[in-house]
C-alpha positions in Angstrom: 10.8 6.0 10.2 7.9 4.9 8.9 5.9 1.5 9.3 3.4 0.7 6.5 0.6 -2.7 6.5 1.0 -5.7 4.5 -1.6 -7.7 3.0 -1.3 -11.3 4.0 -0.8 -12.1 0.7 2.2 -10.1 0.3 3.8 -11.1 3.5 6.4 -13.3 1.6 7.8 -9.8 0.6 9.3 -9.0 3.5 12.0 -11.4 4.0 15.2 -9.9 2.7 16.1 -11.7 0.2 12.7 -10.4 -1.9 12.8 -7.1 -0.8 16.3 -6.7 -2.2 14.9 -8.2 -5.4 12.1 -5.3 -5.8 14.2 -2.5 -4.5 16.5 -3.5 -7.5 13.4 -3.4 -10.1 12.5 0.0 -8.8 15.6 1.5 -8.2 18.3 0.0 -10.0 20.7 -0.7 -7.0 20.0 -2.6 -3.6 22.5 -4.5 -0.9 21.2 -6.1 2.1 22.5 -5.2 5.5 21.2 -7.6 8.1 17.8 -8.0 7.3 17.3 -5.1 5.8 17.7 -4.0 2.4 19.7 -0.1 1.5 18.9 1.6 -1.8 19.0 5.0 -3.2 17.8 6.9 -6.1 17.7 10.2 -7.8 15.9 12.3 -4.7 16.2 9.0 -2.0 20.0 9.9 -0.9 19.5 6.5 1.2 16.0 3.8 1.9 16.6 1.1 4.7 13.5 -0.9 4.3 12.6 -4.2 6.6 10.4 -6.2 8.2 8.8 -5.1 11.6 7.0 -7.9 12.5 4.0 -7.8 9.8 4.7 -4.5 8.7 7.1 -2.7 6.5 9.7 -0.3 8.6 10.9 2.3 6.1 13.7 4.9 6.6 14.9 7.4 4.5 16.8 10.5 3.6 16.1 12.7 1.3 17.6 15.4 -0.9 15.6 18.6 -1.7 17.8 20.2 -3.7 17.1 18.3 -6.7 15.2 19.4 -9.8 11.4 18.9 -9.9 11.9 15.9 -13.0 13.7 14.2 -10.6 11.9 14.4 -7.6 8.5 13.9 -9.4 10.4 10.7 -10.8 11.9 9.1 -7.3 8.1 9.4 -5.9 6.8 7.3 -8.5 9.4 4.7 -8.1 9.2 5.1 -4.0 5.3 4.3 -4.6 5.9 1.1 -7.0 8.0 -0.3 -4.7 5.7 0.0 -1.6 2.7 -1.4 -3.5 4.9 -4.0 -5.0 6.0 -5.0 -1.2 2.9 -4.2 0.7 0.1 -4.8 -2.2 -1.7 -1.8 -1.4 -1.9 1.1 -3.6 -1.2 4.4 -2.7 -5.0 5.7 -2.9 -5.4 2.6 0.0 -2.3 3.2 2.1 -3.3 7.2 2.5 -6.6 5.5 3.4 -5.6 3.2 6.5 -3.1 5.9 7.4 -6.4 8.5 8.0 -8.5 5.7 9.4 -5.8 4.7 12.4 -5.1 8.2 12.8 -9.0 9.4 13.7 -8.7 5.6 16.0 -11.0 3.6 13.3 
């Protein structure tokens, strides 16, 4: 599980209802359970995303045995979709993930 920052800005994004509508853009299909939204996609055998608080709570499984075109494919859509929900890119999410891990 992983929990990613959301600019204020992009806070709106969170609520189910919106995150179902981008998961859909990126990868095709999305249903909501709860408040959370379930997708999958070539490599992505199953995403839960929702809101924790002001963050994004991701969880996923994944499928290595899938051929390199497809992997290489998935990530790129798994990386729109973040910086569609959170606004940042993923150049700036690798970034506040190194500065909270040395405690800046």
């Amino acid at each position: 599980m992983q929990k990613y920052p959301v600019r204020p800005d992009h806070r709106a994004n969170l609520v189910a209802a919106r995150l179902e509508e981008i998961a859909r853009a990126e990868f095709g299909t999305a249903a909501r359970e709860g408040e959370s939204v379930v997708a999958s996609f070539g490599a992505l055998q199953r995403l839960s995303a929702g809101a924790a608080g002001r963050e994004l709570q991701v969880d996923m499984t994944m499928d290595p045995k899938v051929p390199e075109a497809v992997a290489s494919e998935t990530i790129a859509r798994y990386n729109r979709f973040l910086e569609a929900v959170t606004g940042y890119s993923s150049k700036e999410r690798a970034k506040r993930l190194r500065k909270s891990a040395s405690g800046g």
